[in-house]
mmCIF file of the N, C-alpha and C atoms, coordinates in Angstrom:
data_MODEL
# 
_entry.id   MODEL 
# 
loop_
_atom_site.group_PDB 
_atom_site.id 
_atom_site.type_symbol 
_atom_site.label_atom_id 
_atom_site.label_alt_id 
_atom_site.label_comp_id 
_atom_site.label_asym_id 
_atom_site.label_entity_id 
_atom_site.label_seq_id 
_atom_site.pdbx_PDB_ins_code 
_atom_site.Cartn_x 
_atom_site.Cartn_y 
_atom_site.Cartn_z 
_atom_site.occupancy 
_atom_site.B_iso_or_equiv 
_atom_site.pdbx_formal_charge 
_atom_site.auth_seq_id 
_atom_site.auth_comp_id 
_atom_site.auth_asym_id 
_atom_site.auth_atom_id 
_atom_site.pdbx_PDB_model_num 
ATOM 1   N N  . UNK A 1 1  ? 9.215   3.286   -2.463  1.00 0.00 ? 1  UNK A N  1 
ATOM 2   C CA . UNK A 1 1  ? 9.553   3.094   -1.076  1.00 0.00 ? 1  UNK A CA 1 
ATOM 3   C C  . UNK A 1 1  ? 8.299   3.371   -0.236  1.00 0.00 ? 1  UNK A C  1 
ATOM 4   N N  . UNK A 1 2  ? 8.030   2.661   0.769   1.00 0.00 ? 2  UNK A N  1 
ATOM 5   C CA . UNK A 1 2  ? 7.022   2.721   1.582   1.00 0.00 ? 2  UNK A CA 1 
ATOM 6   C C  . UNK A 1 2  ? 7.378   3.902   2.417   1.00 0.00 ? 2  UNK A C  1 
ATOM 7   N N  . UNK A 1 3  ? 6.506   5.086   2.511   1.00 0.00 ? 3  UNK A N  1 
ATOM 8   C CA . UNK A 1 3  ? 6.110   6.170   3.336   1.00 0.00 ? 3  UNK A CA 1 
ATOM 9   C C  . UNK A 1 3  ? 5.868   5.794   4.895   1.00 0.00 ? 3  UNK A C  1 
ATOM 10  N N  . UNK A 1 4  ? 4.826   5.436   4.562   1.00 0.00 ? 4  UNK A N  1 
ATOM 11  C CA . UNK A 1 4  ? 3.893   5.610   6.032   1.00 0.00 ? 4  UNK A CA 1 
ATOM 12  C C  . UNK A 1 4  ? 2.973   3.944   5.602   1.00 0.00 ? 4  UNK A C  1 
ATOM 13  N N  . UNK A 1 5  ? 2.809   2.985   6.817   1.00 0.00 ? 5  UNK A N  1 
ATOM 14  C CA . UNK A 1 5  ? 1.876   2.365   6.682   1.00 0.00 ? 5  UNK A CA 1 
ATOM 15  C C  . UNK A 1 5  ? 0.522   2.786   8.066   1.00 0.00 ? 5  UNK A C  1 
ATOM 16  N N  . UNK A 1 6  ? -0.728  2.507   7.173   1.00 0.00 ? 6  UNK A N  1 
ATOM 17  C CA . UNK A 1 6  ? -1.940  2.995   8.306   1.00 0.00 ? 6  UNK A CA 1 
ATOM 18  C C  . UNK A 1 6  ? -3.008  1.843   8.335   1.00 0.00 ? 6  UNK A C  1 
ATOM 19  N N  . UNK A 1 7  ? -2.473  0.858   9.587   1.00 0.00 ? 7  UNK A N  1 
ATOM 20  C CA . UNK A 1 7  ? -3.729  -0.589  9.690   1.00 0.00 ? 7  UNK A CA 1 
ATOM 21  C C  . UNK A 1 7  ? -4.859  0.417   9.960   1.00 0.00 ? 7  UNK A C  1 
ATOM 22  N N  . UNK A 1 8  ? -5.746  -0.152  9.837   1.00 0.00 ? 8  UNK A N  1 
ATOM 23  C CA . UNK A 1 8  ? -7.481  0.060   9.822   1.00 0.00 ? 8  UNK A CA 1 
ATOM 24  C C  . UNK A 1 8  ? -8.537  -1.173  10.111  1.00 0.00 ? 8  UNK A C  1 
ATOM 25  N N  . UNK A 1 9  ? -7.813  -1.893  10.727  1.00 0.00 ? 9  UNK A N  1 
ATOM 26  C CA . UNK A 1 9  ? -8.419  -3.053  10.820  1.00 0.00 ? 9  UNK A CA 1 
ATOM 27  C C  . UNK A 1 9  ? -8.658  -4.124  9.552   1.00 0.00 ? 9  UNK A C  1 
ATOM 28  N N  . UNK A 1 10 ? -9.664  -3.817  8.723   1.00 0.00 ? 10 UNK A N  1 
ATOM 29  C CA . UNK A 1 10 ? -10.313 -4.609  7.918   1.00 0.00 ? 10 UNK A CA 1 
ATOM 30  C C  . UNK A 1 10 ? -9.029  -4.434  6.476   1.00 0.00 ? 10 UNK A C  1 
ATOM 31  N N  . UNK A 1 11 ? -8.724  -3.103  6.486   1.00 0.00 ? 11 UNK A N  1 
ATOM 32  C CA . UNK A 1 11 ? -7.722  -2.439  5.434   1.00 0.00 ? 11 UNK A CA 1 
ATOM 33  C C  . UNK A 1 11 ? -6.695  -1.744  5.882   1.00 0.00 ? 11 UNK A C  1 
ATOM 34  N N  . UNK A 1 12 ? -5.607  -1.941  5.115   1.00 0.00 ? 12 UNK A N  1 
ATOM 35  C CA . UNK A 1 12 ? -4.267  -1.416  5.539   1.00 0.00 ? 12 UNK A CA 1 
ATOM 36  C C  . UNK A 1 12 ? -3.722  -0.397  4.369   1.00 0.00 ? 12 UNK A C  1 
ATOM 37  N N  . UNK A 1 13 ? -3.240  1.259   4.890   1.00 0.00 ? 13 UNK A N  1 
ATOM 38  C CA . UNK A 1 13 ? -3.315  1.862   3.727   1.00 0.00 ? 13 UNK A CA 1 
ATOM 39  C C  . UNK A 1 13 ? -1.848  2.151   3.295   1.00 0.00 ? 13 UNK A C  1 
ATOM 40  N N  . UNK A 1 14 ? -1.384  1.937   2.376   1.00 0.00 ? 14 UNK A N  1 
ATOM 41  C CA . UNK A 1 14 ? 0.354   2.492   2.507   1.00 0.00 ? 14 UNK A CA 1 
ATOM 42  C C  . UNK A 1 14 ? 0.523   3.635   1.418   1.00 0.00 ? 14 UNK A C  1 
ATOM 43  N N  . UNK A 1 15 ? 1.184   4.270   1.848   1.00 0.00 ? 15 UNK A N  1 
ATOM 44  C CA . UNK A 1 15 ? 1.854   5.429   1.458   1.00 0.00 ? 15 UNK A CA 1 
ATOM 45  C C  . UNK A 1 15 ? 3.067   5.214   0.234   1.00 0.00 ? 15 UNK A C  1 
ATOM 46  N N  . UNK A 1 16 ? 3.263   5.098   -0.754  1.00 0.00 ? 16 UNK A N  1 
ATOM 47  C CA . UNK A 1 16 ? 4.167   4.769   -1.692  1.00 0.00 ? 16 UNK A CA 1 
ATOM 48  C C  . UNK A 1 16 ? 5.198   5.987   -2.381  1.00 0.00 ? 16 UNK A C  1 
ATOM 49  N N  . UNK A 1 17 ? 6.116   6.140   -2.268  1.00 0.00 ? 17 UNK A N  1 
ATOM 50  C CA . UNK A 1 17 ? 6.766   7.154   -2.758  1.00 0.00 ? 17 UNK A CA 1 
ATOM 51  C C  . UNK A 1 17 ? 7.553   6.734   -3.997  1.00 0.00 ? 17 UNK A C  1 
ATOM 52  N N  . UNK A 1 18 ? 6.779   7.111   -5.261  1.00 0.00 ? 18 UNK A N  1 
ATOM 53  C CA . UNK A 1 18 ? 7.197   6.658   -6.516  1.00 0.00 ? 18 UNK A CA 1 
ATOM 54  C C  . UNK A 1 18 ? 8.674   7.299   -7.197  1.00 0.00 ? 18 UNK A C  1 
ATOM 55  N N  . UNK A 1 19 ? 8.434   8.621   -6.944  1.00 0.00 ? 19 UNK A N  1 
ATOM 56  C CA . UNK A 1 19 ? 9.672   9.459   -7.232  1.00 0.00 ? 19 UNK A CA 1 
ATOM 57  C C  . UNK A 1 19 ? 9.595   10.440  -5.871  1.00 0.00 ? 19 UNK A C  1 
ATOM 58  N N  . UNK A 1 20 ? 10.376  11.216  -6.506  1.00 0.00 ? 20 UNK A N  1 
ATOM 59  C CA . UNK A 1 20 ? 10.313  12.468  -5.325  1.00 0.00 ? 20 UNK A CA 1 
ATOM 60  C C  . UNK A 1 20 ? 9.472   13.601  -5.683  1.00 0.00 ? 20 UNK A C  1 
ATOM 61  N N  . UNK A 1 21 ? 8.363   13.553  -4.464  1.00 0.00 ? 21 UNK A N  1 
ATOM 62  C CA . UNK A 1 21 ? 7.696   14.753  -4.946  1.00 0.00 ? 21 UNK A CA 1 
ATOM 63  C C  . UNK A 1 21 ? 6.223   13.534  -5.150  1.00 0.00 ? 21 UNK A C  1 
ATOM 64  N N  . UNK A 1 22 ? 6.441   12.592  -5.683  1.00 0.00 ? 22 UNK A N  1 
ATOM 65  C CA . UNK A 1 22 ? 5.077   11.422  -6.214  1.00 0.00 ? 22 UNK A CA 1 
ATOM 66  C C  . UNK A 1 22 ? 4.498   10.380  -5.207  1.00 0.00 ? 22 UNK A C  1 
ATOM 67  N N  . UNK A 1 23 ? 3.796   10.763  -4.527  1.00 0.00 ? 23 UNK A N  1 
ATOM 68  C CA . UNK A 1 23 ? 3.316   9.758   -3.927  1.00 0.00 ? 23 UNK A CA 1 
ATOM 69  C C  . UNK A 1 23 ? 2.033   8.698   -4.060  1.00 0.00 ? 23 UNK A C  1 
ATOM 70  N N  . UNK A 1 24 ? 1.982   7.709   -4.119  1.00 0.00 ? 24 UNK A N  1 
ATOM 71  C CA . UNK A 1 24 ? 0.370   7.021   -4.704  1.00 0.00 ? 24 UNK A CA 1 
ATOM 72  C C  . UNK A 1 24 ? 0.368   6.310   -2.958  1.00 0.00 ? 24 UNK A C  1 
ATOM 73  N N  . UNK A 1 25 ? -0.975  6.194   -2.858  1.00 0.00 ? 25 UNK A N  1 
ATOM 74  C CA . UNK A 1 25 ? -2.014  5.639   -1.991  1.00 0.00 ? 25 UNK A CA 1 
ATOM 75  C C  . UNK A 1 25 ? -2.376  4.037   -2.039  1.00 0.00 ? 25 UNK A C  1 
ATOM 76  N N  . UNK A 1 26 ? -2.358  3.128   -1.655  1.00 0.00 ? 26 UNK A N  1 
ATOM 77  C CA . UNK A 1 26 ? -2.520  1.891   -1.975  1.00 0.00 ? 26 UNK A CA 1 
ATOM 78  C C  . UNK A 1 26 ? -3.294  1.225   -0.667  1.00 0.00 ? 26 UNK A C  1 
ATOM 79  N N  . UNK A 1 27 ? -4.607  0.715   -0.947  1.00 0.00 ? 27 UNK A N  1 
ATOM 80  C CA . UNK A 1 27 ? -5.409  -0.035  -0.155  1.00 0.00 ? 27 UNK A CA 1 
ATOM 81  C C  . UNK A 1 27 ? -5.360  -1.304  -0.017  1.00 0.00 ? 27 UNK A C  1 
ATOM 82  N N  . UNK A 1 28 ? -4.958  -2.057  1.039   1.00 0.00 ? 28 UNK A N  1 
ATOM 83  C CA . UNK A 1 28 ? -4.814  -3.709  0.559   1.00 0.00 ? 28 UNK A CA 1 
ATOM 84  C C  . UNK A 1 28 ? -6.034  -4.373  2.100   1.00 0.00 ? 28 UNK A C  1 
ATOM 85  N N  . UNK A 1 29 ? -6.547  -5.259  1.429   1.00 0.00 ? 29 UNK A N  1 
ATOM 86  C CA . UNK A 1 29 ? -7.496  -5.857  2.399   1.00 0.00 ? 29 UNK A CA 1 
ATOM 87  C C  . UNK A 1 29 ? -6.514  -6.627  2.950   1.00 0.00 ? 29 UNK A C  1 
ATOM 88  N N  . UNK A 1 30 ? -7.304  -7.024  4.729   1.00 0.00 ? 30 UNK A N  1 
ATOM 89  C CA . UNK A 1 30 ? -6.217  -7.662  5.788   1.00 0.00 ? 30 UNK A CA 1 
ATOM 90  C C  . UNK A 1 30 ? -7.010  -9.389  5.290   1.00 0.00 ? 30 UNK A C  1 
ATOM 91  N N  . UNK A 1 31 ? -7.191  -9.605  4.627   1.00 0.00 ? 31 UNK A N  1 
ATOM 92  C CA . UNK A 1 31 ? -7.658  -10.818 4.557   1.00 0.00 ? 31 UNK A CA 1 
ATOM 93  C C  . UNK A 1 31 ? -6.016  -11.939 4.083   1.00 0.00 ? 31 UNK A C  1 
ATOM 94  N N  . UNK A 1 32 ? -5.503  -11.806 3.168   1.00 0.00 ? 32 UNK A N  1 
ATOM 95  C CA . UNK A 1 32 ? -4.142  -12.754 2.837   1.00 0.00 ? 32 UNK A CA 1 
ATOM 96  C C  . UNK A 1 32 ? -3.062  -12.448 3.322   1.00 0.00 ? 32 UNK A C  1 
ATOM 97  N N  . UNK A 1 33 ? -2.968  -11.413 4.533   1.00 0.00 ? 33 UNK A N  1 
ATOM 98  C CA . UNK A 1 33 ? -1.710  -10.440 4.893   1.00 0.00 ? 33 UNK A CA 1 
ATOM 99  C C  . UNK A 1 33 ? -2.587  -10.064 6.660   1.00 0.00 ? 33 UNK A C  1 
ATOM 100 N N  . UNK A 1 34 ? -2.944  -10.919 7.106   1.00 0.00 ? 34 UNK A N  1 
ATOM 101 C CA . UNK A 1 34 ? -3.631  -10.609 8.002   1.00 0.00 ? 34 UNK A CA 1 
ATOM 102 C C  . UNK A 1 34 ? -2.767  -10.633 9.743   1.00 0.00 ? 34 UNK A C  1 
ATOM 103 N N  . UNK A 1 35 ? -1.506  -10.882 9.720   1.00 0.00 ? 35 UNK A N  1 
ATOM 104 C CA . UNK A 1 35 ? -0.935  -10.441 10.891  1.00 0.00 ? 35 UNK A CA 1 
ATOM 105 C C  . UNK A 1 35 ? -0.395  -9.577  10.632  1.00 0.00 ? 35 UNK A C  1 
ATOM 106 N N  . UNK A 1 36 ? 0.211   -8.441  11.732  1.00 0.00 ? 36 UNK A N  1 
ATOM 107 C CA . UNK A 1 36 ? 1.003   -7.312  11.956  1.00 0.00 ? 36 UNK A CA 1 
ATOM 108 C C  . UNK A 1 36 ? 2.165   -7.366  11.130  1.00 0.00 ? 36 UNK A C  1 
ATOM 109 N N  . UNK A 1 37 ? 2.767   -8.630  11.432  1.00 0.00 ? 37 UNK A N  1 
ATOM 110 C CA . UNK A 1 37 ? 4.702   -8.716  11.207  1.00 0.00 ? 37 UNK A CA 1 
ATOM 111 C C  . UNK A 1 37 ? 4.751   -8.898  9.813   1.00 0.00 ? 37 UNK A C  1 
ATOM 112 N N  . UNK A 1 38 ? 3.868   -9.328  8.682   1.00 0.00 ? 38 UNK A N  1 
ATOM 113 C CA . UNK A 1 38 ? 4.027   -9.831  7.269   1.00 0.00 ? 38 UNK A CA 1 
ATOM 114 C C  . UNK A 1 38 ? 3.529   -8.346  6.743   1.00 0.00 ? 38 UNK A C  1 
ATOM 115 N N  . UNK A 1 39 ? 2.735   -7.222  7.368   1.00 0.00 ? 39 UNK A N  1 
ATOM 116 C CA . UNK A 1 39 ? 2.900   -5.887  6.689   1.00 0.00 ? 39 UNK A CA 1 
ATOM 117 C C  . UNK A 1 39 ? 4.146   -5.051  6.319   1.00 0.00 ? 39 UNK A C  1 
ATOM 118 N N  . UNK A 1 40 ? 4.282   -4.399  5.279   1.00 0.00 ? 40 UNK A N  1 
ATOM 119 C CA . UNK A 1 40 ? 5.368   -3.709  5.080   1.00 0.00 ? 40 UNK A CA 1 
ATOM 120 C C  . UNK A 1 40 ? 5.838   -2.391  5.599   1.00 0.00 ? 40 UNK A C  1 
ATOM 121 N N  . UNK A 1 41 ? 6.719   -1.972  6.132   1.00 0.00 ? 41 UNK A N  1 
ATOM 122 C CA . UNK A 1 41 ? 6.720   -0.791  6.900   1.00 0.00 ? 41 UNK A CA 1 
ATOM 123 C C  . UNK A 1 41 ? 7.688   0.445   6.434   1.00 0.00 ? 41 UNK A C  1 
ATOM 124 N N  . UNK A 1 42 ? 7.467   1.675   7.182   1.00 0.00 ? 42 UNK A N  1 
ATOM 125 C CA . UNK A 1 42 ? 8.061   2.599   6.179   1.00 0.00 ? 42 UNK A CA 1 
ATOM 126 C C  . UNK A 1 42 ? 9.567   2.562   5.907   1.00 0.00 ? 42 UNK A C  1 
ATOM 127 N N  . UNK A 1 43 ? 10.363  2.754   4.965   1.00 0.00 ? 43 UNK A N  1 
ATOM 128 C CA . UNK A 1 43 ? 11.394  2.961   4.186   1.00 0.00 ? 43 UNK A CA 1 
ATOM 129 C C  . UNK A 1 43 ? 11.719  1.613   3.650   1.00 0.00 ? 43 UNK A C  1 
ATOM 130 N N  . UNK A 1 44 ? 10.657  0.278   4.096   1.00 0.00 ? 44 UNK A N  1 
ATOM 131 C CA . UNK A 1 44 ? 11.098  -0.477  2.694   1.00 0.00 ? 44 UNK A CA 1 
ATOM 132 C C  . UNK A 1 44 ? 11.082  0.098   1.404   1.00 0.00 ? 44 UNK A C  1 
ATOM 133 N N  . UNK A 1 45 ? 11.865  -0.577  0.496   1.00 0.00 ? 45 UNK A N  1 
ATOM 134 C CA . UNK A 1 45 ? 11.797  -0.724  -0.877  1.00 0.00 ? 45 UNK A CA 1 
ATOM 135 C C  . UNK A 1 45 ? 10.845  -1.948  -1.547  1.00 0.00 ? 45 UNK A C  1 
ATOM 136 N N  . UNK A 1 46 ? 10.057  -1.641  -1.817  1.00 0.00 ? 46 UNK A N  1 
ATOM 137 C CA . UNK A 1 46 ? 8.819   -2.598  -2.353  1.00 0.00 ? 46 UNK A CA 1 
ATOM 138 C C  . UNK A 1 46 ? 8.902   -2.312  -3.951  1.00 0.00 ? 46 UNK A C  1 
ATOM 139 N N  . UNK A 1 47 ? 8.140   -3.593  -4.181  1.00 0.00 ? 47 UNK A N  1 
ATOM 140 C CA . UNK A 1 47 ? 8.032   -3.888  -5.674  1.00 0.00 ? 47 UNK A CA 1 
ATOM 141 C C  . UNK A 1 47 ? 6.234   -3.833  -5.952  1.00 0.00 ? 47 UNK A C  1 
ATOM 142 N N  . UNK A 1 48 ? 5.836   -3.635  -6.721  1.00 0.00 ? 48 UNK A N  1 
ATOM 143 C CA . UNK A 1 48 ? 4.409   -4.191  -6.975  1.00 0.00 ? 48 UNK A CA 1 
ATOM 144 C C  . UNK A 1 48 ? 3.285   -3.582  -8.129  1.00 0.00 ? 48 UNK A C  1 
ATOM 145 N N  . UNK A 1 49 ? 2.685   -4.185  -8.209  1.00 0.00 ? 49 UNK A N  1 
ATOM 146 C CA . UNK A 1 49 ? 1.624   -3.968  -9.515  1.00 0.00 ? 49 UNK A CA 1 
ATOM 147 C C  . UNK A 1 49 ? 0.492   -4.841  -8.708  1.00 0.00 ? 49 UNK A C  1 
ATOM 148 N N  . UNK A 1 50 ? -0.916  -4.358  -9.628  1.00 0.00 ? 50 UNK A N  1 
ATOM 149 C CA . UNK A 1 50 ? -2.258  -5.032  -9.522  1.00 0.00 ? 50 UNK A CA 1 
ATOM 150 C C  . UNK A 1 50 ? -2.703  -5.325  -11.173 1.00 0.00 ? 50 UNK A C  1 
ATOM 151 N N  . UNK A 1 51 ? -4.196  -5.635  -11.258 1.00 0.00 ? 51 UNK A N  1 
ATOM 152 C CA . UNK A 1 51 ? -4.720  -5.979  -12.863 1.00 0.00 ? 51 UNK A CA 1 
ATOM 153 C C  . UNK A 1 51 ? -5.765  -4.941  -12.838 1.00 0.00 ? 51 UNK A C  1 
ATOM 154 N N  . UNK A 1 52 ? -5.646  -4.686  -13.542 1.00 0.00 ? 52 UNK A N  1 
ATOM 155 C CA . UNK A 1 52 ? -6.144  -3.136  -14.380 1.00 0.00 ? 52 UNK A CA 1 
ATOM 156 C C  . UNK A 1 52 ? -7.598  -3.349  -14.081 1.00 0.00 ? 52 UNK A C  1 
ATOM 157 N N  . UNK A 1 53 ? -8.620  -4.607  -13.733 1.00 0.00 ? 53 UNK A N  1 
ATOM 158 C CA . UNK A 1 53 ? -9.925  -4.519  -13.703 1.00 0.00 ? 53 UNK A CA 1 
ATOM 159 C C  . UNK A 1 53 ? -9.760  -4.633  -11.995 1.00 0.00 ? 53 UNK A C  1 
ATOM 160 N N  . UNK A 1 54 ? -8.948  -4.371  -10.903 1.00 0.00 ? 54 UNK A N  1 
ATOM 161 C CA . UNK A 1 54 ? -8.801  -4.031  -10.063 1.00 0.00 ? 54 UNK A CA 1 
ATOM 162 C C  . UNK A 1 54 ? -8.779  -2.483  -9.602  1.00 0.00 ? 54 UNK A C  1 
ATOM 163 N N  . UNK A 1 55 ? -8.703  -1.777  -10.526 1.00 0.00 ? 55 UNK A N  1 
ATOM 164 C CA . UNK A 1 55 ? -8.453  -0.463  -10.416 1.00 0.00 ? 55 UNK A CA 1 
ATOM 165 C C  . UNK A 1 55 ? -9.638  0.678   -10.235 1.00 0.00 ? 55 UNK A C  1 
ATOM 166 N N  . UNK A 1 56 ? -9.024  1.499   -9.699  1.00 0.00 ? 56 UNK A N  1 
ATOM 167 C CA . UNK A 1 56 ? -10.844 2.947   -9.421  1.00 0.00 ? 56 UNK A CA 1 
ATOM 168 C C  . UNK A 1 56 ? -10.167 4.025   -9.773  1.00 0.00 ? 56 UNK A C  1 
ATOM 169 N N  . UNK A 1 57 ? -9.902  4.879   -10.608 1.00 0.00 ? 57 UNK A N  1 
ATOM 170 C CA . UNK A 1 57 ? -9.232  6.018   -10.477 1.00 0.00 ? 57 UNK A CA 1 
ATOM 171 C C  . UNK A 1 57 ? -10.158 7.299   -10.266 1.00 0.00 ? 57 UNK A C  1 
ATOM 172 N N  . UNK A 1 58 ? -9.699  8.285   -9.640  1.00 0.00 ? 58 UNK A N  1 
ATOM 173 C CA . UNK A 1 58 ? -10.906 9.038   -9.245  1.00 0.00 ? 58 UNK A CA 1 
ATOM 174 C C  . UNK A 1 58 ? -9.956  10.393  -9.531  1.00 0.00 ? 58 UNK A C  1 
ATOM 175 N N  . UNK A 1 59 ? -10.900 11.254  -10.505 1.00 0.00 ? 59 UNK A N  1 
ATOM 176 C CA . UNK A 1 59 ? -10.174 12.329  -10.944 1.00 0.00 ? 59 UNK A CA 1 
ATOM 177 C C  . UNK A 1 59 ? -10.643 13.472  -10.454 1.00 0.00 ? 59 UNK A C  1 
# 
């Protein structure tokens, strides 16, 4: 479920609440999603995945 969304202009950051207690961070560029109204906002229920050579994990 979407938390919190935070535009940034260039990047939009959302807040993801995986379980309770789990939250992940997700960066999406405004380039293919680039008006206001097609962003997702908090307490949707969203679906989603990326490809693994997309990924940065920082420990």
């Amino acid at each position: 479920m979407i938390r919190e969304t935070v535009y940034s202009g260039p990047t939009t950051t959302y807040l993801i609440e995986l379980a309770p207690g789990v939250t992940l961070s997700v960066l999406e560029q405004n380039t293919a999603r680039a008006r206001m109204e097609d962003r997702w906002c908090g307490g949707e229920t969203v679906e989603f995945g990326w490809r693994p050579e997309h990924c940065l994990v920082l420990a």
